[in-house]
FITILO-976121 format. One record per residue (C-alpha): residue number from 1; residue in one letter; x, y, z negated. Coordinates in Angstrom, 3 decimals. Each point is the difference from the previous one (the first is absolute). Example, Ala and Ser with C-alpha at 12.3 -4.5 7.8 and 13.67 -1.06 7.14 Angstrom:
FITILO-976121
> 1_A_12.300_-4.500_-7.800
> 2_S_1.370_3.440_0.660
END
This chain:
FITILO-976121
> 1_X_0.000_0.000_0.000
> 2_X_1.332_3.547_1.163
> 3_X_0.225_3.024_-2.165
> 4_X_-3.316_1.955_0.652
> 5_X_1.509_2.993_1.762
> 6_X_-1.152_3.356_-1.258
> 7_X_-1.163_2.954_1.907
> 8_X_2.015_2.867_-1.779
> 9_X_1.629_2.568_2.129
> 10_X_3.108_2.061_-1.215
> 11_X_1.072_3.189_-1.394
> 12_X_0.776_1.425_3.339
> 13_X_-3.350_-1.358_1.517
> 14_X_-1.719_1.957_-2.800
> 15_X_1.237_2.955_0.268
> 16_X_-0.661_0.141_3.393
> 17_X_-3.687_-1.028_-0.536
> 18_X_-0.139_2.697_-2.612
> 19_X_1.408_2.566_2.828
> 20_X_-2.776_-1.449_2.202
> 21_X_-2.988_0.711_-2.538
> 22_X_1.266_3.809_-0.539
> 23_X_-0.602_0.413_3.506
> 24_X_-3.189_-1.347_-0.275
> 25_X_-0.760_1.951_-2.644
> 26_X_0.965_2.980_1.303
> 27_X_-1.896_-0.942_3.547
> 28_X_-3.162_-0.794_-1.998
> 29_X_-0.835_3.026_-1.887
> 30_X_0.637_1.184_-3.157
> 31_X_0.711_-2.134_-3.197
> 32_X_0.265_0.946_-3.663
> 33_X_1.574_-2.630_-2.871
> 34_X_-2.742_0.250_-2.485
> 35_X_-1.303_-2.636_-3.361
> 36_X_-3.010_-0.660_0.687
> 37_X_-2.695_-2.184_-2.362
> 38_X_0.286_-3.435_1.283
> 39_X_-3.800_0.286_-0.676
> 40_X_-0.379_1.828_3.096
> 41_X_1.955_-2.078_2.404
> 42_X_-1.086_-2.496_2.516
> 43_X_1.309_-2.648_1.891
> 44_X_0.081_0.370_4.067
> 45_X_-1.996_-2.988_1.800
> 46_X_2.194_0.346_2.955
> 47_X_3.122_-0.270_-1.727
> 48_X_1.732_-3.048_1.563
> 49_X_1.399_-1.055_-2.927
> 50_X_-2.982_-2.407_-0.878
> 51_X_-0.100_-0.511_-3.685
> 52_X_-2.397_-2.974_-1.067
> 53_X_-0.661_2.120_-3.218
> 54_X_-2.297_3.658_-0.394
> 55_X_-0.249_2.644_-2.483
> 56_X_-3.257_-1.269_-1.313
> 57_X_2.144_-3.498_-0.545
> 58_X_2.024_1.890_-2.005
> 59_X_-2.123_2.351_-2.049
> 60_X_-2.782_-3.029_-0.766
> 61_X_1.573_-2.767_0.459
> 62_X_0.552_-2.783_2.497
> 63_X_-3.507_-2.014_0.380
> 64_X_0.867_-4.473_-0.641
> 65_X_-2.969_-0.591_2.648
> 66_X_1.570_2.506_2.893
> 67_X_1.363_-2.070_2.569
> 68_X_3.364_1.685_-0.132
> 69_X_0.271_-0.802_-3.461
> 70_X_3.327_-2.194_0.262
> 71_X_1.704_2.677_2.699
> 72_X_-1.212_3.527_-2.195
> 73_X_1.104_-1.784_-3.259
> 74_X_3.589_-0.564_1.889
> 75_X_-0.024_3.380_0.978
> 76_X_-0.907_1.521_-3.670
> 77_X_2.765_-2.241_-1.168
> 78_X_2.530_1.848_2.105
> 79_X_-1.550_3.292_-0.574
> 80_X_0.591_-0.105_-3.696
> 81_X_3.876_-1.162_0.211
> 82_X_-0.179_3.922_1.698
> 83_X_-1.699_1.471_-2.249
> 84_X_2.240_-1.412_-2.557
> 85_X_2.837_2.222_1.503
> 86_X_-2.141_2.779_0.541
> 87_X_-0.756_-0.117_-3.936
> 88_X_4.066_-0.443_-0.486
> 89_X_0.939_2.664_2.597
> 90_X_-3.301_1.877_1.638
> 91_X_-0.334_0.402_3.998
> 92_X_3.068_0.884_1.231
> 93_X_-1.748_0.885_3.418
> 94_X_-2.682_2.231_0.564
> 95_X_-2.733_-1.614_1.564
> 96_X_-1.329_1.775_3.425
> 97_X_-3.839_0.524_0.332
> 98_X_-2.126_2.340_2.092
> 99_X_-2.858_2.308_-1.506
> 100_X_-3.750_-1.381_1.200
> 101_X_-2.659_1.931_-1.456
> 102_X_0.479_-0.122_-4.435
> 103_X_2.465_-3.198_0.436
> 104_X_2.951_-0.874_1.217
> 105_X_0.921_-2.794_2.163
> 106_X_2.776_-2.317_-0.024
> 107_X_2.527_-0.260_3.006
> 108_X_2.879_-1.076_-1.336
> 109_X_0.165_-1.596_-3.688
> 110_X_-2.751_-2.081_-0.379
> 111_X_2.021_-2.743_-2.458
> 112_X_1.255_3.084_-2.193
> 113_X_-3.432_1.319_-0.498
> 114_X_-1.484_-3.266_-1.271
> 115_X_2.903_-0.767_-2.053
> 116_X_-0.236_3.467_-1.262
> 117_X_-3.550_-0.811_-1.152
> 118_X_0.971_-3.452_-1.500
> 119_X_2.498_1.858_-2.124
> 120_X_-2.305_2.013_-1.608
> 121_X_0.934_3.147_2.133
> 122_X_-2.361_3.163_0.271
> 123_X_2.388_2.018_2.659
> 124_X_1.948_-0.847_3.031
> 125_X_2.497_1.819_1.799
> 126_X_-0.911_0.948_3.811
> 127_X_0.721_1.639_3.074
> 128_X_-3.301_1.213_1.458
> 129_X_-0.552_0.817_3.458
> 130_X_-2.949_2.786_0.412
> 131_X_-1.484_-2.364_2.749
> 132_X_0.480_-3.629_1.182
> 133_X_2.656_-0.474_1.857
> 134_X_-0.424_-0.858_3.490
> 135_X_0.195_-3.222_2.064
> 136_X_3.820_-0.178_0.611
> 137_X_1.152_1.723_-2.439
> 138_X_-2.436_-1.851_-2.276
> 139_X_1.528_-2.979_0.722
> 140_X_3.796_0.753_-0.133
> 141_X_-0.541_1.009_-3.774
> 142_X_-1.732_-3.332_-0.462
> 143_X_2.820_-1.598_1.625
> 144_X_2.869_1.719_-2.086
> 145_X_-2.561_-1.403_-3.717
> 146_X_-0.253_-3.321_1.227
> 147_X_3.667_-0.452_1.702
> 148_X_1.923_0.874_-3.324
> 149_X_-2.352_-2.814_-1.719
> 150_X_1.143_-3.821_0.221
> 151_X_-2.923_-2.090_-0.575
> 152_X_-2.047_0.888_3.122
> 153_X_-0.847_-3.176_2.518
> 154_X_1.248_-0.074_3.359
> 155_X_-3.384_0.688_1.408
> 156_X_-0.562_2.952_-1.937
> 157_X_3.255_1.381_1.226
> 158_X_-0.931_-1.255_3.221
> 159_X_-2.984_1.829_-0.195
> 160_X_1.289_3.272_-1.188
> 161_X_2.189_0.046_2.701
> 162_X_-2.813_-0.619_2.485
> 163_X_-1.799_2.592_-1.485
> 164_X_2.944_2.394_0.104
> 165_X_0.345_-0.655_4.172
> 166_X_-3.725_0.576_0.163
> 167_X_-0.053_3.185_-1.053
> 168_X_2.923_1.462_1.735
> 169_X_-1.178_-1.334_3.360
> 170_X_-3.322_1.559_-0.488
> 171_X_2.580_3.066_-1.765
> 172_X_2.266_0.063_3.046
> 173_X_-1.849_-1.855_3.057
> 174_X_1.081_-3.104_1.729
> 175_X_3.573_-0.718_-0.480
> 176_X_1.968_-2.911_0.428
> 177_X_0.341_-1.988_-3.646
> 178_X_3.678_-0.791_-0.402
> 179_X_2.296_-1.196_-3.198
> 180_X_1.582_3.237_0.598
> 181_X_-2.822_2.682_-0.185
> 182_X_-1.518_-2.164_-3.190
> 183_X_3.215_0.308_-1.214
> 184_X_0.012_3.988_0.268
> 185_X_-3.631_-0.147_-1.621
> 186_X_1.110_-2.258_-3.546
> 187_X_3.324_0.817_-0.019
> 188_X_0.771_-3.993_-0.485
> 189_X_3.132_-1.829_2.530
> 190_X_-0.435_-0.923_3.098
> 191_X_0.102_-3.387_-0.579
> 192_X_-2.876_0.310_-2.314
> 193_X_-2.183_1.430_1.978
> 194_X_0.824_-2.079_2.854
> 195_X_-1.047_-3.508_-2.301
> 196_X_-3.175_2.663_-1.005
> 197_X_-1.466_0.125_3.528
> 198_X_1.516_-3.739_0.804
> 199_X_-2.227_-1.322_-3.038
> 200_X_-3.499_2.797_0.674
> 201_X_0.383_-1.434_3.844
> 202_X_0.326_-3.395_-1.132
> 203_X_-2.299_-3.068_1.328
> 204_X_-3.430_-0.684_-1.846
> 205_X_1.205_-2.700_-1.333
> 206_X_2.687_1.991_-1.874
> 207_X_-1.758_2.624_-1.134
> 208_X_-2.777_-2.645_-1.298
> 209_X_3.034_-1.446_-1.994
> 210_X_0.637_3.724_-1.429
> 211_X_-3.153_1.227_-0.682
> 212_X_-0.559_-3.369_-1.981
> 213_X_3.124_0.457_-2.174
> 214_X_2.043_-2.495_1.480
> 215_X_2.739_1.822_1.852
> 216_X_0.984_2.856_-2.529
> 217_X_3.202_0.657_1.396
> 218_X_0.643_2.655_2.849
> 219_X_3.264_-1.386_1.480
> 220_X_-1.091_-3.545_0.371
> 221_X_-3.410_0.940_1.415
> 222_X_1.728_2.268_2.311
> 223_X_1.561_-3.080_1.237
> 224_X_-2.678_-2.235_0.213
> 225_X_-2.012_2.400_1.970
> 226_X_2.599_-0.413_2.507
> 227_X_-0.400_-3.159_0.756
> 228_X_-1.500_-0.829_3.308
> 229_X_-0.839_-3.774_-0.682
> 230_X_-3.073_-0.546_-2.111
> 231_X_1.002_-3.956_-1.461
> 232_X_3.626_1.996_-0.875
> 233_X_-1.989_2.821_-1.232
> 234_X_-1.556_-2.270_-2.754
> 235_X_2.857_-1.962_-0.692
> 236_X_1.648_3.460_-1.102
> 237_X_-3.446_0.976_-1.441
> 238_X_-0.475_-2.944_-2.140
> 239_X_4.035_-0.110_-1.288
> 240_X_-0.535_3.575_-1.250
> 241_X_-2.678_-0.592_-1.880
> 242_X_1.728_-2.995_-1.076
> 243_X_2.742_2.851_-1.386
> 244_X_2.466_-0.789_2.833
> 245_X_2.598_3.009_-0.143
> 246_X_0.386_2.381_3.427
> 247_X_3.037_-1.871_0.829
> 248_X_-1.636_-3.535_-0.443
> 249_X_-2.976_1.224_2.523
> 250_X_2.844_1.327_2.377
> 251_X_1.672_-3.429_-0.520
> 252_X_-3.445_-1.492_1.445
> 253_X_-0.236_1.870_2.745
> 254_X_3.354_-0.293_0.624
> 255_X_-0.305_-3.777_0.066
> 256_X_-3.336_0.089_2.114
> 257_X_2.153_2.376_2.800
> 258_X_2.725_-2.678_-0.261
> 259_X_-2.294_-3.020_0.158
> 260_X_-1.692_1.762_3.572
> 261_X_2.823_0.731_1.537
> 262_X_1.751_-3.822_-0.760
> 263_X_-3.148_-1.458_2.038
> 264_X_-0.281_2.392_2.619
> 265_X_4.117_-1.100_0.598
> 266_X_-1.052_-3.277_-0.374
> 267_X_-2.940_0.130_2.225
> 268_X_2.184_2.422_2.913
> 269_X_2.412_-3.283_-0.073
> 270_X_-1.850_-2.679_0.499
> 271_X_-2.468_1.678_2.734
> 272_X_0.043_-1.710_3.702
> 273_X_3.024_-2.458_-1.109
> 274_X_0.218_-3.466_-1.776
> 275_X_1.452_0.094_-3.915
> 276_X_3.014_-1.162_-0.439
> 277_X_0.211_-0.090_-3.785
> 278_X_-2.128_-0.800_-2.703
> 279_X_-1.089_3.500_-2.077
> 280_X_-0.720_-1.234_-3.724
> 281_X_-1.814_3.321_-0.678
> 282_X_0.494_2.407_-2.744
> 283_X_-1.016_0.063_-3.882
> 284_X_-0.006_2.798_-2.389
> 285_X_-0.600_-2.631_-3.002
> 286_X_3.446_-1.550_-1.078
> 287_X_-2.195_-3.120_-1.454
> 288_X_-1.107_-0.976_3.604
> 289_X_3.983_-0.513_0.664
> 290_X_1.294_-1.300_-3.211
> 291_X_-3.270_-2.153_0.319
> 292_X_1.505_-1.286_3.039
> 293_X_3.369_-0.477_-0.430
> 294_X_-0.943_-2.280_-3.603
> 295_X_-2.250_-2.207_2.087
> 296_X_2.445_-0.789_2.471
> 297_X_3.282_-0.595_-2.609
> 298_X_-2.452_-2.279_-1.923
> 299_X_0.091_-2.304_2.961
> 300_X_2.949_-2.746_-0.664
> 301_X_1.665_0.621_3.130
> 302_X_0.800_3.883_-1.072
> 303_X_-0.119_-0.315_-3.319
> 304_X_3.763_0.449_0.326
> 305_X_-0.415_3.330_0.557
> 306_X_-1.900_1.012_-3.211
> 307_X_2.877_1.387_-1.480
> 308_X_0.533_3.227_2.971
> 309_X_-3.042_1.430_-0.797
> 310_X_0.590_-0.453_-4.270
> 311_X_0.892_3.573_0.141
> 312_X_-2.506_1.656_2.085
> 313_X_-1.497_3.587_-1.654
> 314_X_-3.835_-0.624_1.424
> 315_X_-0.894_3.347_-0.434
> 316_X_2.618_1.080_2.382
> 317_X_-1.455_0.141_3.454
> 318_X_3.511_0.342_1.692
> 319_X_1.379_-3.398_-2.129
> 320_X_-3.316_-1.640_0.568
> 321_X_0.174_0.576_4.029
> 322_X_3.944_-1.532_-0.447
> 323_X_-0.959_-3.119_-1.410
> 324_X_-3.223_-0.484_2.245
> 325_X_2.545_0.319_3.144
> 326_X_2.292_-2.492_-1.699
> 327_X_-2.157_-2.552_-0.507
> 328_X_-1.091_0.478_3.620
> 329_X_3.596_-0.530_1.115
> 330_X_0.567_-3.112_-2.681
> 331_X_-3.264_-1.611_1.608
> 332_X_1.483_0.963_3.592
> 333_X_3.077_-2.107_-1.058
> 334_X_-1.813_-2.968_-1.567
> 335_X_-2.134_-0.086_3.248
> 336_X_2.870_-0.118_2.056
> 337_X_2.203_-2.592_-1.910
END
């Protein structure tokens, strides 16, 4: 089983996402860092950072017959290991909201809030836009919350980054989606973004495996999408849910290429001419060989032989393919004598 891999991002990448949400800011409209009651705030129902729980969970407790019971009580769980620091230490970053009508709605913050609430908190830091934020712009700040936080799913990031290329097509027009121009919206490598739109163009059957929870990693569905073949797309499917690491898929596909490209050699030299050699195939299970080789030395006639392949490491393909072509040549000379 593989280390989970986590989704932090570094200093550098924060600072340039912080540099990114000034300029939204300042392209937005004007903000002011306020404390506001925590009684007047509100979560956003667009947010796309889904959270299973709601204020009213919160403030009156989470209901044993709601059908979310299990998933909400998770959620609260993790919600008061936060509010345990906040207690400790307070929120060390405003919260960002936008004024609608006597309340104030949540953009960025949601987990804070709550966790403010569960520890017994009347006030919360915030930066307050005068009016919502719009589309884009909207959805870069969301972006720049839920990037800096390490327990999102790959299909919420997924989807935050599909809702980040909605907007600024419908912001900027038709343009061609590249790595590079989602790169110069997030701010994140080019190599992320380029596994980002490998894995959000990926075949149904990939995305299926996503959405359900299966593939939570971005690099090795990046590379699954990739792959062409659908009975070598579920092989690599199935061995990372099985918690094959990256290079163990890359090793399958590796072996699949190999595998192809052995029979279509095979089947170019033996087209429109007679064989003139016996092909005994190919294995990628040592126990089909050594299987082999201890049937034949049991025989009385080479059980003379038992003794070359004593010290034989099985679990070495290269040692296992020696001894399989010297018992072929100790047969050969049996055969012949």
């Amino acid at each position: 089983m593989t280390k989970k891999k986590r989704f932090g991002i570094s200093e550098a990448l924060t600072r340039g996402l912080s540099e990114t949400i000034h300029v939204v800011e300042n392209n937005t409209g004007i903000f002011r860092n306020v404390i506001l009651p925590l009684s007047r705030i509100e979560l956003d129902p667009d947010n796309p950072r889904k959270l299973s729980i709601d204020l009213s969970d919160i403030r009156e407790g989470i209901r044993p017959e709601d059908p979310l019971y299990q998933q909400k009580s998770a959620e609260l769980e993790r919600l008061k290991e936060l509010a345990h620091t906040i207690k400790a230490n307070g929120v060390i970053n405003p919260v960002v909201v936008y004024k609608l009508g006597e309340t104030y709605r949540v953009v960025a913050g949601e987990r804070r809030c709550l966790a403010s609430i569960l520890a017994g908190k009347q006030e919360i830091e915030a930066r307050v836009f005068n009016e919502k934020p719009k589309g884009f712009e909207l959805k870069l700040i969301q972006w720049v919350e839920n990037t800096a936080r390490e327990d999102l799913t790959l299909d919420e990031r997924l989807g935050n980054v599909r809702d980040i290329l909605r907007e600024y097509l419908l912001q900027h027009g038709e343009v061609e989606v590249t790595a590079t121009l989602l790169k110069n919206i997030t701010g994140l490598s080019l190599s992320q973004t380029t596994y980002y739109l490998a894995a959000i163009n990926a075949p149904e059957d990939v995305q299926t495996e996503i959405q359900n929870g299966n593939i939570r990693n971005l690099d090795k569905a990046a590379l699954i999408a990739g792959i062409s073949s659908l009975d070598l797309r579920r092989q690599a499917m199935d061995a990372c849910i099985n918690g094959s690491s990256l290079k163990e898929i890359r090793g399958i596909i590796s072996q699949n290429k190999m595998l192809n490209k052995n029979r279509a050699a095979i089947t170019a030299s033996t087209r429109g001419r007679n064989t003139a050699k016996i092909n005994m195939g190919t294995t990628l299970n040592a126990d089909v060989i050594k299987t082999i080789i201890e049937c034949v030395v049991a025989h009385r006639e080479y059980d003379k032989y038992l003794s070359v392949f004593t010290q034989v490491n099985w679990m070495d393909l290269r040692q296992t393919t020696k001894a399989f072509r010297k018992l072929i040549e100790l047969m050969e000379h049996e055969m012949v004598v």
